[in-house]
Each structure stands twice: as C-alpha cells, then as structure tokens.
C-alpha distance (Angstrom), angle and dihedral (degrees) to the residues before:
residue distance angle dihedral
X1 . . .
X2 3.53 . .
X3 3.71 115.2 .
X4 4.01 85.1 -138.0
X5 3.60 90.2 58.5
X6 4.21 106.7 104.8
X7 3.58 114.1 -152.7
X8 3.61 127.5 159.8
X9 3.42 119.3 -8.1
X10 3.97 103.7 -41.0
X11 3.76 124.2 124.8
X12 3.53 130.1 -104.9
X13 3.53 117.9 -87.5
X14 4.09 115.8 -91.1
X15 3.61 89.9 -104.0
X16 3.90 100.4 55.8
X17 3.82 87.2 39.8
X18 3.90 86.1 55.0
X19 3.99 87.4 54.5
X20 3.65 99.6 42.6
X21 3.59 90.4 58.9
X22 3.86 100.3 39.0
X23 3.80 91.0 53.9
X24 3.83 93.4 54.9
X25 4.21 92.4 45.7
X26 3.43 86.7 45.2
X27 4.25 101.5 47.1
X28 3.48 112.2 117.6
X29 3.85 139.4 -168.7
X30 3.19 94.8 -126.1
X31 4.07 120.0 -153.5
X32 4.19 101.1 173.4
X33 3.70 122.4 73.7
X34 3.70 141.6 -175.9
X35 3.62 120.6 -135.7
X36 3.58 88.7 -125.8
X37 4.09 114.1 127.0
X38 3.19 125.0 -120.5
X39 3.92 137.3 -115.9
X40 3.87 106.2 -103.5
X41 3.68 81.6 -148.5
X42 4.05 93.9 60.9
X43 3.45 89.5 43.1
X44 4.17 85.7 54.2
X45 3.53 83.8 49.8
X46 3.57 100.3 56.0
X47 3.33 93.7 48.2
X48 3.77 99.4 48.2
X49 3.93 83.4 63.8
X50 3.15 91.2 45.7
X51 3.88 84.3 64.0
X52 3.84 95.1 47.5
X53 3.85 90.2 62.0
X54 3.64 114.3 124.8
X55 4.04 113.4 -104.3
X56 3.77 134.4 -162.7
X57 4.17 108.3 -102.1
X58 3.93 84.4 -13.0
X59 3.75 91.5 -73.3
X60 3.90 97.1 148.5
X61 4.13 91.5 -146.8
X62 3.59 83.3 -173.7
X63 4.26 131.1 119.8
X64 3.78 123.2 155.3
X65 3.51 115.9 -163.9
X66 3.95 112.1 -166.4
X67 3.63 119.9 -145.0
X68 3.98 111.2 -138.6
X69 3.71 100.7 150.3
X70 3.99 110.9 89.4
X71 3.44 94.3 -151.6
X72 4.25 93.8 45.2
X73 4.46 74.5 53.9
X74 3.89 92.8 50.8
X75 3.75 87.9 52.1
X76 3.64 91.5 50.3
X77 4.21 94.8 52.9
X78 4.16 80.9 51.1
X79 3.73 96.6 57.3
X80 4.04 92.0 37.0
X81 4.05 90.6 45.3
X82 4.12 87.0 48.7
X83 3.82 88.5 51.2
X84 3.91 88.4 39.3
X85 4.08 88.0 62.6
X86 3.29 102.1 41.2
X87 3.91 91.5 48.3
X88 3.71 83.9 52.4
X89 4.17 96.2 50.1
X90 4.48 76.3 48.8
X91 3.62 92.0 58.7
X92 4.27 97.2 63.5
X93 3.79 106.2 -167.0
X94 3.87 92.8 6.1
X95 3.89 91.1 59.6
X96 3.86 95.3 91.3
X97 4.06 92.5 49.6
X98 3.72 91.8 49.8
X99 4.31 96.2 42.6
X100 3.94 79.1 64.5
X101 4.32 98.1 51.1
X102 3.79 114.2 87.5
X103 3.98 104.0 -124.3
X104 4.03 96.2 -173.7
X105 3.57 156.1 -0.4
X106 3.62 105.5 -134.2
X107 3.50 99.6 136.2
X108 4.13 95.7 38.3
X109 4.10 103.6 44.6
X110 3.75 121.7 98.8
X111 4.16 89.3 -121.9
X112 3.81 140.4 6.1
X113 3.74 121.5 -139.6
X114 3.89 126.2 -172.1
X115 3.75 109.8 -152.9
X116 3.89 116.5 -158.2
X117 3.79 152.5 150.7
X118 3.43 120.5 -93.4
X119 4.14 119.0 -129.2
X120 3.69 121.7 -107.1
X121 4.04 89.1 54.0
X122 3.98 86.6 132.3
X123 3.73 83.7 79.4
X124 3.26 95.9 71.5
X125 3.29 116.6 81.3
X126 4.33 105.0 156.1
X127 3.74 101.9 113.8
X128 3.68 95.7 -13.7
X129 4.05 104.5 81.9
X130 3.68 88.1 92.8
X131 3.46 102.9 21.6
X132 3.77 110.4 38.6
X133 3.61 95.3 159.0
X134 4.12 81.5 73.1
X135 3.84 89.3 94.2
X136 3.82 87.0 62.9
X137 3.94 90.4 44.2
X138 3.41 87.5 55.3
X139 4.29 101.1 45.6
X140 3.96 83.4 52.3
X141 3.97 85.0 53.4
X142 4.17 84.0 59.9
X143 3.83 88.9 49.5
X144 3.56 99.8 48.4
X145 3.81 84.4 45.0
X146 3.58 87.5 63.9
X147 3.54 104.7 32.5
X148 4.19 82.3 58.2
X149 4.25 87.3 48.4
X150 4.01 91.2 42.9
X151 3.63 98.1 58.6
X152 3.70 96.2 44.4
X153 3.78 83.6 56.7
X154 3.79 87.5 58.2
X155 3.62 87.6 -111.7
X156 3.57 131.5 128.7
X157 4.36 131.0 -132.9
X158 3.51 130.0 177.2
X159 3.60 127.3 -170.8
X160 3.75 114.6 -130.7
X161 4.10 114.1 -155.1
X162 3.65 96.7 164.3
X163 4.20 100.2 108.7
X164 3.54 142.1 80.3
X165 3.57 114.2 -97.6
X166 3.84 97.2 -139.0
X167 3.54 96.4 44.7
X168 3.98 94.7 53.4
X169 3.82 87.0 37.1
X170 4.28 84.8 62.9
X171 2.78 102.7 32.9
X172 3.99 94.1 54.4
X173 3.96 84.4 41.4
X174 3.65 96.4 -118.3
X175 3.51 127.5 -178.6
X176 4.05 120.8 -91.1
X177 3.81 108.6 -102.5
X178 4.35 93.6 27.3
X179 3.76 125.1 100.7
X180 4.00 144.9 -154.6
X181 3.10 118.7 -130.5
X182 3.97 114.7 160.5
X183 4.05 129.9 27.7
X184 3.75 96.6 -153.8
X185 4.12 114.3 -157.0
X186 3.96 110.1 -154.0
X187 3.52 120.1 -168.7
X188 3.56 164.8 124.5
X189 3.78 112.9 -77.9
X190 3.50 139.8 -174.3
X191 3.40 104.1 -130.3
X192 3.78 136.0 -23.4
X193 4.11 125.6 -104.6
X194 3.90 102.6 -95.2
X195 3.72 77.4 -148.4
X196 3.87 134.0 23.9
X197 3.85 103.3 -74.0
X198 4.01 92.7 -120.6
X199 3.50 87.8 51.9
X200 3.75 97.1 52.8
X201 3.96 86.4 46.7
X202 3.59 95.6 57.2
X203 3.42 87.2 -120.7
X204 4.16 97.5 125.6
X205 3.47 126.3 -8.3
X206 4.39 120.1 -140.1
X207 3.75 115.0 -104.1
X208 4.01 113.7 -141.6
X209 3.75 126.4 -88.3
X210 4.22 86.4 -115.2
X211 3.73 94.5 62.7
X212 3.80 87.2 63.5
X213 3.56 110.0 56.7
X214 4.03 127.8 67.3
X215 3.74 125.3 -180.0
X216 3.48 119.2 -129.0
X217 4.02 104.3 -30.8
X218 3.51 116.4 49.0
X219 4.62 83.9 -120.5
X220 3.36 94.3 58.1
X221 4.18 122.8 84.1
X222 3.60 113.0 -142.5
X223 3.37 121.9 -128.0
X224 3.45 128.2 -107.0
X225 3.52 124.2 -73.3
C-alpha cells in the first residue's frame, strides 16, 4: 500500500504535512499579474475546491460568476477605482499613503471571478438562525479553498473588496435578494510577495500569534502552548 494512501484515522505522511503547511505560510494576495492565460483546466480545478468547501447545513452559499467580456472587466476597474477614491478621501491623513498601494489586478490577471451569495438564503435556517452571517463564513471557506489550490499551482489571486455591492450586483444583473462579495484576480505572476504585500509597503505591520488567544475569559492571555 501506498504510504500516501489515508485510511482510517492516520496522519498524512511528513511530506504532505510539509506542503499543507508551506502553501498556507506562503498564500499571498497577490496584486501583480502577467498577461499570461490561464489553463481552463486550473481554473476547473480551482473551482472544484471551491465546491468541496465546508458549508453551514449544506447550503452551498456559493456562485461564481466569471468575467470574460473585456468591456463587462473595464466596468468592473470603474466601480472598484470609484470605491478606491472615496476609501482614500475616508482615510484623512492616511489617504496619500494608500493613493500610492496597488489594490488589484483587474486589468492584468489571466481571469476575473465574482464570488457571491445566491438569493433565497433566508431559507436556510440549519446553523444560521443565530448566526446568519454563516452563509458568508462559509463562501470565504470556498475562497480560501482556492486561494490554498492557486498558489500551489504557482499562480497568483487576490481578493478585491473595494466596490459597492449594489452597483456590481446591477450591473452583473444579479438576482434580487443575492450579493457580491469578492472580485477574485487569477493569474500568472511573476513571483510571489516574500511577505504579505501590505506588509512590505509599510502599510500595516502583523501582530503575533500570542496576542490572539485567551484562555477561558476573554481578559485573560493564555499561556503558551
């Protein structure tokens, strides 16, 4: 039997241990693209894993919507570089800093995918009655999924946030009731950050693992493990 043959309950060999955690410290959101196009079979890929992502009550509270039309594209940089200006008149003293950072590569990546919630979610009420913000929980699940799956490809995605929700929602002709809530940029890249790109901008700097965990009351630091 192959030693890379789970059954049961027994880890994963050493080696695919090794690679699952190198591919999440080494996910980046990636801003710079080649023009390079992409495999139709790694796109198939990523969003086959996409799929697999775990869901609240099985509800699936994922749609991807890809964006082949250049024009459609050009009228998705509009409504991101609108949002990108008024984030930066938001940000007072800040706003000059953050004019500078590159926020996406629409234009650039191989494809554009719009990741959203369906309509009808209401209907689902299996771990959502009290937490109804689970069907976004579980969309970003599909992302990370593929953000994981991308850069083990070698290939690059960045999620763009920078829109307004309605606006993207018409102008993609979405359903009443359904919502966008990533523009995902897939591409070719030249090389990954060696950090994460705000980082390396001095835009935000990582706070350490300990200053997020507590043990039993939210006041109290836990110790180290």
């Amino acid at each position: 039997m192959s030693e890379r043959r789970i059954t049961g309950n027994q880890p994963y060999c050493q080696e695919d241990r090794d690679a699952i955690y190198r591919v999440i410290a080494e996910r980046r959101d990636m801003r710079h693209f080649s023009q390079e196009p992409l495999d139709p079979q790694v796109l198939k890929r990523l969003f086959r894993v996409a799929h697999q992502a775990p869901s609240v009550g099985l509800m699936q509270p994922w749609r991807f919507l890809r964006i082949t039309d250049r024009d459609l594209r050009g009228q998705i940089c509009e409504l991101v570089e609108l949002e990108r200006q008024q984030t930066a008149d938001a940000l007072g003293e800040r706003r000059d800093q953050f004019v500078k950072l590159k926020v996406e590569g629409i234009r650039d990546c191989a494809e554009v995918v719009v990741a959203a919630l369906p309509e009808g979610r209401d209907a689902h009420v299996f771990g959502r009655r009290t937490l109804p913000e689970m069907d976004l929980a579980s969309l970003a699940c599909a992302i990370q999924n593929m953000w994981l799956a991308a850069r083990a490809e070698g290939i690059g995605l960045g999620w763009v946030s920078l829109f307004d929700p309605q606006a993207l929602a018409d102008l993609l002709k979405m359903p009443v009731g359904s919502k966008p809530v990533a523009i995902l940029c897939i591409g070719h890249v030249d090389g990954f950050y060696e950090q994460p790109m705000l980082v390396q901008e001095k835009w935000a700097q990582e706070a350490p693992l300990e200053a997020f965990i507590f043990e039993n009351y939210w006041s109290e630091p836990a110790p180290e493990v």
